[in-house]
C-alpha positions as a Markdown table, in Angstrom:
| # | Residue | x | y | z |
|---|---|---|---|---|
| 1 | Unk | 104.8 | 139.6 | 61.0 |
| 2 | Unk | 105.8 | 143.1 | 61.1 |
| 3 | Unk | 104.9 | 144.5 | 58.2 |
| 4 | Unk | 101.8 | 142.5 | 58.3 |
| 5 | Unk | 101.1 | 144.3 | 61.9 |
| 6 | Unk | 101.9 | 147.6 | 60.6 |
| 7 | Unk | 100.3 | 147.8 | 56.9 |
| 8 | Unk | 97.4 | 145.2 | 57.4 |
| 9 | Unk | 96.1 | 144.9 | 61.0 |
| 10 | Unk | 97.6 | 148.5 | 61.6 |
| 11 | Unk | 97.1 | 147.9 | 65.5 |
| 12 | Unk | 96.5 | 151.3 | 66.8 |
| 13 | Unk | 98.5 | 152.8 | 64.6 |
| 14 | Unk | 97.5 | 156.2 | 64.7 |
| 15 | Unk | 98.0 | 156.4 | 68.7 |
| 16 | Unk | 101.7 | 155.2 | 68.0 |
| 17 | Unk | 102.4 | 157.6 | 65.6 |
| 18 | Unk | 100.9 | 160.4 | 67.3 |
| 19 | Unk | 102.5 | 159.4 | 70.5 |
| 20 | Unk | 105.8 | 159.3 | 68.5 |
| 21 | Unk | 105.5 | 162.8 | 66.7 |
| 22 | Unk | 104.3 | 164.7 | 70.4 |
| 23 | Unk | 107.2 | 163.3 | 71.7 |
| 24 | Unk | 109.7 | 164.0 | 68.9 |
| 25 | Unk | 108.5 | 167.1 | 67.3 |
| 26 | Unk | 111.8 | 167.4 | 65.6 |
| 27 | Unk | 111.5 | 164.2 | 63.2 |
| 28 | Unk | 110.6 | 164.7 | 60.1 |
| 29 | Unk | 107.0 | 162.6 | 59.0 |
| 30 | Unk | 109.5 | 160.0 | 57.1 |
| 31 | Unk | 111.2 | 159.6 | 60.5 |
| 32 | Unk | 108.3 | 159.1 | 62.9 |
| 33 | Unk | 107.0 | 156.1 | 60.6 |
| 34 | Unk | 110.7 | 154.5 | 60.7 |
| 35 | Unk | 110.7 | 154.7 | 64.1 |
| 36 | Unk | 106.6 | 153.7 | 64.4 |
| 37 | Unk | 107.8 | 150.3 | 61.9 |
| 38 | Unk | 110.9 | 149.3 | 64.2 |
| 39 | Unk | 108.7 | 149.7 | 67.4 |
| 40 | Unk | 105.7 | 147.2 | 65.3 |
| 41 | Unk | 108.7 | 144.9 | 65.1 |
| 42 | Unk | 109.5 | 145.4 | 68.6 |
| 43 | Unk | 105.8 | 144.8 | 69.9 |
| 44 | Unk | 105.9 | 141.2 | 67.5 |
| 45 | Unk | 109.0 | 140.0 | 69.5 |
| 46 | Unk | 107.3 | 141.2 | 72.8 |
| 47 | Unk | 104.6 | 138.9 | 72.3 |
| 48 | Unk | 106.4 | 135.6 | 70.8 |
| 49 | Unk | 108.4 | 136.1 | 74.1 |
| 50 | Unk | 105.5 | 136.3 | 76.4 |
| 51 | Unk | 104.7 | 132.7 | 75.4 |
| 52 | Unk | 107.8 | 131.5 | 75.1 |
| 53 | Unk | 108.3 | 132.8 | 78.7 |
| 54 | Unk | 106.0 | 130.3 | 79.8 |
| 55 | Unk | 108.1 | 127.5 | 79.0 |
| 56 | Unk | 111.5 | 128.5 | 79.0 |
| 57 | Unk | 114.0 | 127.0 | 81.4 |
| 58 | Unk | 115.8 | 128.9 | 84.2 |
| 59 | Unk | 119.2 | 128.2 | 82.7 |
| 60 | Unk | 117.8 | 129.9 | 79.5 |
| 61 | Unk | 116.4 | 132.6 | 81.3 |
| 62 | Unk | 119.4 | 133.0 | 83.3 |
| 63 | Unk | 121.1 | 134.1 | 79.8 |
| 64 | Unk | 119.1 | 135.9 | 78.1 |
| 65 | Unk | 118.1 | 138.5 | 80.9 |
| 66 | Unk | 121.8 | 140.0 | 82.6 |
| 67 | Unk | 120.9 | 141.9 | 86.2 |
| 68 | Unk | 123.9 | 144.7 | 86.3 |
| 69 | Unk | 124.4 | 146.4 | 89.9 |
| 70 | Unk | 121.7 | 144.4 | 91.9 |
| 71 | Unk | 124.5 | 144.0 | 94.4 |
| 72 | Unk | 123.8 | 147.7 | 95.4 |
| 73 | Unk | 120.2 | 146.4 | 96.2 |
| 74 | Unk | 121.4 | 143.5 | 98.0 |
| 75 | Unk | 123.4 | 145.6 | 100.7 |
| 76 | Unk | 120.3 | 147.3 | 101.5 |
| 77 | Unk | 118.7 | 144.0 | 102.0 |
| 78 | Unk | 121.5 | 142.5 | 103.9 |
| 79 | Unk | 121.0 | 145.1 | 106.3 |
| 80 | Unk | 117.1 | 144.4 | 106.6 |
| 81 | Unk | 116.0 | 147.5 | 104.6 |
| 82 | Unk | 113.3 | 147.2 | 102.1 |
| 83 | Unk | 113.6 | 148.9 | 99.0 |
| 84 | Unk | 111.3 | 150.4 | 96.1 |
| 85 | Unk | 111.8 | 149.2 | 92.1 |
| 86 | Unk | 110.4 | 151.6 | 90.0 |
| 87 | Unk | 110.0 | 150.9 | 85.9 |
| 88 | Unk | 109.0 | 151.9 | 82.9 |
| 89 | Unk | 107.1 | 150.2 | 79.8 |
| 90 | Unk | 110.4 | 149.5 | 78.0 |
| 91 | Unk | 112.4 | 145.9 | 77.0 |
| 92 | Unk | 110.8 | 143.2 | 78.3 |
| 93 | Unk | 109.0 | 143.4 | 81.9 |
| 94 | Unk | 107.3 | 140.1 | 81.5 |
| 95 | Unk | 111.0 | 138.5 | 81.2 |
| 96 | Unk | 111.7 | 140.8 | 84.3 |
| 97 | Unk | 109.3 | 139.3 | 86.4 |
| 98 | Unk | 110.7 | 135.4 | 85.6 |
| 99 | Unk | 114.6 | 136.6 | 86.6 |
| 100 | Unk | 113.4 | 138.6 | 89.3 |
| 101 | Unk | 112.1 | 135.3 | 90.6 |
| 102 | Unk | 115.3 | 133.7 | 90.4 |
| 103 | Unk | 117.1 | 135.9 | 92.4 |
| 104 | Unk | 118.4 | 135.6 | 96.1 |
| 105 | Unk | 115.6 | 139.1 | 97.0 |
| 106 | Unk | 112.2 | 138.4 | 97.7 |
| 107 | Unk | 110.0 | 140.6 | 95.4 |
| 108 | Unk | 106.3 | 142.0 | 95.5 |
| 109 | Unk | 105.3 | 142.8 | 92.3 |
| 110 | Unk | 102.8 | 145.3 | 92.1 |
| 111 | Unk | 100.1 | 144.5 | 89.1 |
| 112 | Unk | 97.6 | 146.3 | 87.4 |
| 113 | Unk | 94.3 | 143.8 | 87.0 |
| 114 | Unk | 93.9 | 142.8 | 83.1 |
| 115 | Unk | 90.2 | 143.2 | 81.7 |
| 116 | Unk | 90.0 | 139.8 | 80.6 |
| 117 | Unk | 89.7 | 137.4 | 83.6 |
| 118 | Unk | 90.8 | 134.3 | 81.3 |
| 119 | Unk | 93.8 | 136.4 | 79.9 |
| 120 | Unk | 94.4 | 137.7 | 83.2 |
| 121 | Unk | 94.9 | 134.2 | 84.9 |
| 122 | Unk | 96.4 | 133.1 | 82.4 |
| 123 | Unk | 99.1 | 135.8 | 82.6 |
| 124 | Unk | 99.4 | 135.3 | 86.6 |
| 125 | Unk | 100.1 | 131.5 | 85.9 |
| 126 | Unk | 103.4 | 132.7 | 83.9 |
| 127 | Unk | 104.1 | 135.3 | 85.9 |
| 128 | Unk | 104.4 | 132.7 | 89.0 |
| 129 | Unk | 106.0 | 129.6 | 87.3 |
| 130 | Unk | 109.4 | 129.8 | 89.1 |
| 131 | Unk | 107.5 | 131.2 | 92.3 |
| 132 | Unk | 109.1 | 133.1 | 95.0 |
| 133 | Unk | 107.7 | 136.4 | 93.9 |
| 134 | Unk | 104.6 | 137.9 | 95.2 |
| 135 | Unk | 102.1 | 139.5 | 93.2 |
| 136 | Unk | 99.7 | 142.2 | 94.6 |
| 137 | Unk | 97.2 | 143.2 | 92.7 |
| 138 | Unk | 96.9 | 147.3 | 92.7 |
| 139 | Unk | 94.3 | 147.3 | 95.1 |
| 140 | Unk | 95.6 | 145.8 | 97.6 |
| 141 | Unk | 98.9 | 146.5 | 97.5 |
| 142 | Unk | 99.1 | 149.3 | 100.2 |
| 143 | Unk | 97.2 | 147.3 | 103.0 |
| 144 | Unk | 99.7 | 144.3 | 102.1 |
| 145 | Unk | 102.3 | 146.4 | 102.0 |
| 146 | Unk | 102.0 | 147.7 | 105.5 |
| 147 | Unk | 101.5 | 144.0 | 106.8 |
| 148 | Unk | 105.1 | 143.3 | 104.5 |
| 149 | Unk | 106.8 | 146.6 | 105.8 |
| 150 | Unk | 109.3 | 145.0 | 107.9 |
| 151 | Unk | 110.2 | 142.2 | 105.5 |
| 152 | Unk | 113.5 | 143.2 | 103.6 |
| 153 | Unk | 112.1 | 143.1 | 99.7 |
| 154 | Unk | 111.8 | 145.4 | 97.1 |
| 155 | Unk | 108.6 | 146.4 | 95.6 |
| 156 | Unk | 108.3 | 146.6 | 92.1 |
| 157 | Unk | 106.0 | 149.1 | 90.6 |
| 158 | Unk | 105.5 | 149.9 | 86.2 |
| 159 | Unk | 104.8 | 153.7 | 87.3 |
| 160 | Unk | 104.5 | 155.1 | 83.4 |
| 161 | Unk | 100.9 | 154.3 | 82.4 |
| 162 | Unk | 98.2 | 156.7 | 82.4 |
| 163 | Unk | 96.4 | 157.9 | 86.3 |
| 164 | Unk | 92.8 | 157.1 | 86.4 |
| 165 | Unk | 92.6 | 160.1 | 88.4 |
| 166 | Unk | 94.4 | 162.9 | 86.8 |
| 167 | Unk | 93.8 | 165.4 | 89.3 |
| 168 | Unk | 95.3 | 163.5 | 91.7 |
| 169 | Unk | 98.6 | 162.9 | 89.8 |
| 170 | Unk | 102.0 | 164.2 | 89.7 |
| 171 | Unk | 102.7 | 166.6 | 86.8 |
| 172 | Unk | 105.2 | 167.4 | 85.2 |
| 173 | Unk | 107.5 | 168.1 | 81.2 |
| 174 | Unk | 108.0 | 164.6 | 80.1 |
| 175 | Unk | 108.4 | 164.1 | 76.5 |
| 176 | Unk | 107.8 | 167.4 | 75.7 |
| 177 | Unk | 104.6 | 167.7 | 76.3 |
| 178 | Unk | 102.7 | 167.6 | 79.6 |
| 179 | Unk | 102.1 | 164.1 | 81.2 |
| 180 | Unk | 100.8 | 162.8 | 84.5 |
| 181 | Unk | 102.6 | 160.5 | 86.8 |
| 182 | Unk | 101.2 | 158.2 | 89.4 |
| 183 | Unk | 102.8 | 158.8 | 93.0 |
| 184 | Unk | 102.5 | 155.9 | 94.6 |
| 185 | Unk | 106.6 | 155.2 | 94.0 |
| 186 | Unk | 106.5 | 158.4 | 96.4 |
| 187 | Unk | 104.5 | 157.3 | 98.8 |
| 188 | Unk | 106.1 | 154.0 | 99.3 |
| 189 | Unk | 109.0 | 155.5 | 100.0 |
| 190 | Unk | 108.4 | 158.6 | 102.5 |
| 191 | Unk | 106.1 | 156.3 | 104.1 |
| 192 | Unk | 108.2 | 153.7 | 104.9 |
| 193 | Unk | 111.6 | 155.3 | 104.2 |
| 194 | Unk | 112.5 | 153.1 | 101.6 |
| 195 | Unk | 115.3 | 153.7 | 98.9 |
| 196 | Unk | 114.0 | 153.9 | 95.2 |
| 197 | Unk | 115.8 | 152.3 | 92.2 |
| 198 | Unk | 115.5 | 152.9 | 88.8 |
| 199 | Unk | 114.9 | 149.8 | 86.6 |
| 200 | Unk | 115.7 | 150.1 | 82.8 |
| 201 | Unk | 115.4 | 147.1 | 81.3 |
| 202 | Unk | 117.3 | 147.3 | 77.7 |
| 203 | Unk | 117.5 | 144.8 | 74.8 |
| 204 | Unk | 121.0 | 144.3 | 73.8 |
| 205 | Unk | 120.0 | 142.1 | 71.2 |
| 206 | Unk | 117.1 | 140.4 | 69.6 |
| 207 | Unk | 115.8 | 137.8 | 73.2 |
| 208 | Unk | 118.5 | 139.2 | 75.3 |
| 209 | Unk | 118.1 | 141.5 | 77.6 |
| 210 | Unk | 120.5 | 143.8 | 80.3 |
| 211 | Unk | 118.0 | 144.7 | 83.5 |
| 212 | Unk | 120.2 | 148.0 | 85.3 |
| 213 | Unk | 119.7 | 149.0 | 88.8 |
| 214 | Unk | 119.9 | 152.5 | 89.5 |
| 215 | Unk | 119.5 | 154.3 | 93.4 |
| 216 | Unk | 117.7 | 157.8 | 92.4 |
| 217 | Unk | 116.6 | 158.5 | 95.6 |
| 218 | Unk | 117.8 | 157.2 | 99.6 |
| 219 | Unk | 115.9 | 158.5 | 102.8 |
| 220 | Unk | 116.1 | 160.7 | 105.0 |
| 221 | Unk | 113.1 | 162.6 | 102.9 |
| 222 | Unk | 111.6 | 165.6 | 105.1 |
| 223 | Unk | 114.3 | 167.9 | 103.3 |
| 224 | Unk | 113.4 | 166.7 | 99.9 |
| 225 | Unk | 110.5 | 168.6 | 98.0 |
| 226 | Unk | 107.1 | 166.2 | 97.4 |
| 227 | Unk | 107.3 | 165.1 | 94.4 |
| 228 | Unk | 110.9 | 164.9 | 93.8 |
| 229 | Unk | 111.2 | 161.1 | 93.7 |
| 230 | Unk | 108.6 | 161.0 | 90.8 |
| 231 | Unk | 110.5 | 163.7 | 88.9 |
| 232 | Unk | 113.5 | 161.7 | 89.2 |
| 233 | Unk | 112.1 | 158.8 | 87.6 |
| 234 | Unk | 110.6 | 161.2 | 84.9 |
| 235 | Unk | 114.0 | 162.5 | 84.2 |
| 236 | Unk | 115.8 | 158.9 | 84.3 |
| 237 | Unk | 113.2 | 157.4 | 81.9 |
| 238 | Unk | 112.5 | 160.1 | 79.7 |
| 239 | Unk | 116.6 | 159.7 | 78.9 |
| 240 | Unk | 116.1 | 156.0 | 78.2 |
| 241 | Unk | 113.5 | 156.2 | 76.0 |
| 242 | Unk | 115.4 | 159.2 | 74.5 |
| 243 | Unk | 118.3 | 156.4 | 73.8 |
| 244 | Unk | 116.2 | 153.2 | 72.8 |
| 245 | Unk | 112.8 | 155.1 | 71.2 |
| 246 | Unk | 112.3 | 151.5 | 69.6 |
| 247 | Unk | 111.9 | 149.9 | 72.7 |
| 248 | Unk | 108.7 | 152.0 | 74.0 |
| 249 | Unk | 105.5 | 151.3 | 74.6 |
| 250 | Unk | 104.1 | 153.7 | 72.5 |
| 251 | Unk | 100.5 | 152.1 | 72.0 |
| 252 | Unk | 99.9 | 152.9 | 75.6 |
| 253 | Unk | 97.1 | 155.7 | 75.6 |
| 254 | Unk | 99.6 | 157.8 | 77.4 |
| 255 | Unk | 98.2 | 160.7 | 77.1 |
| 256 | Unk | 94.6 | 160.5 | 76.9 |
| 257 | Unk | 94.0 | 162.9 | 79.5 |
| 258 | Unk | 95.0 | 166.8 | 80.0 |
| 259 | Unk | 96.3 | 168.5 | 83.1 |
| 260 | Unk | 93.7 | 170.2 | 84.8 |
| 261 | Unk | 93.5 | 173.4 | 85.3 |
| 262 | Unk | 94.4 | 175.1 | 89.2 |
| 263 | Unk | 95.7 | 171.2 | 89.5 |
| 264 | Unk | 96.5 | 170.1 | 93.2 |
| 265 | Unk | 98.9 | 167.9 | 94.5 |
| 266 | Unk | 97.1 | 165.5 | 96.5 |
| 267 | Unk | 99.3 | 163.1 | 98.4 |
């Protein structure tokens, strides 16, 4: 399936290589193609897993994903403080979002709508089969959240995909080139005083996975500069994906859009 994805169908192949060679201008041609071919076999796996998610049992599940240092996020809950998840397009989320569900910390899982209303039911069905999460769709997720704000959770937010709005993003050297952030892990946090963790969710093998927790930022906040948190998580996933290139989204459009010029933090 592989190969057949990556010399038949070719599925937007020429975004994955280009996003490759921007952000490795030091491989050669031979390498970005090596490295676009193991992330093809990569994206297969993602999506046999997606529907085996759907079906697979919680002592399966309990296996193949391994949580390392959630007890750090679990003192913050036994003390009734909320916290902030904050993760990249890397290993698999979808598996996230089932052992999320199993664990003893109520989550909000903050989702982007998927243009395909079947598809995008479909894909809320699975997300919610073992329950206890809550899923807030983008739009609504900062009234709910302000309802929620007193509840200890943590909110979980995929903050690497492209901002509608670029002007309004945060922007920054990621990759080497320049790319535009979404704030909203930022405001979560200096709103409400939340901690933020970093999520890097690694396979260790072929359908298992290792899901870290990492504390990159704790209030107080007035003495840190605005944008710091996002920079942090910049800095913490740029270094994963440095470390496991294969396991990138690289057929995200990325970096469809250009930093405007005289750009203005807007927060």
């Amino acid at each position: 399936m592989q190969c057949f994805f990556f010399y038949v169908i070719s599925y937007r192949k020429k975004i994955i290589l280009a996003n490759i060679r921007r952000s490795f201008p030091s491989y050669t041609e031979k390498e970005v193609n090596q490295l676009g071919f193991q992330f093809y076999g990569y994206l297969t796996d993602q999506l046999v897993e997606f529907f085996r998610g759907a079906a697979m049992s919680k002592e399966e599940l309990l296996k193949r994903m391994v949580m390392s240092n959630e007890d750090q996020v679990q003192a913050y809950i036994n003390q009734g403080i909320p916290v902030v998840y904050v993760a990249g397009h890397q290993g698999n989320w979808e598996w996230a979002v089932h052992r999320l569900a199993l664990s003893d910390i109520q989550h909000d899982i903050v989702y982007q709508k998927l243009s395909s209303p079947s598809f995008n039911e479909f894909t809320m069905w699975v997300r919610q089969r073992f329950g206890n999460n809550i899923l807030l769709e983008k739009k609504e997720s900062i009234l709910a959240s302000r309802e929620r704000k007193d509840i200890p959770r943590a909110i979980c937010l995929a903050a690497d995909q492209s901002p509608q709005k670029p002007e309004s993003a945060y922007w920054t050297h990621f990759l080497n080139q320049d790319t535009g952030f979404f704030t909203g892990v930022e405001r979560f946090a200096r709103e409400y005083n939340y901690p933020v963790f970093f999520v890097e969710l690694i396979r260790t093998k072929r359908g298992y996975y290792t899901m870290t927790f990492e504390e990159i930022a704790n209030p107080p906040y007035e003495e840190l500069e605005k944008g710091a948190i996002v920079e942090r998580f910049a800095r913490r996933l740029e270094k994963s994906i440095e470390n496991y290139p294969d396991q990138y989204l690289w057929s995200h459009k990325r970096w469809k859009h250009s930093k405007p010029s005289n750009i203005q933090m807007n927060w």
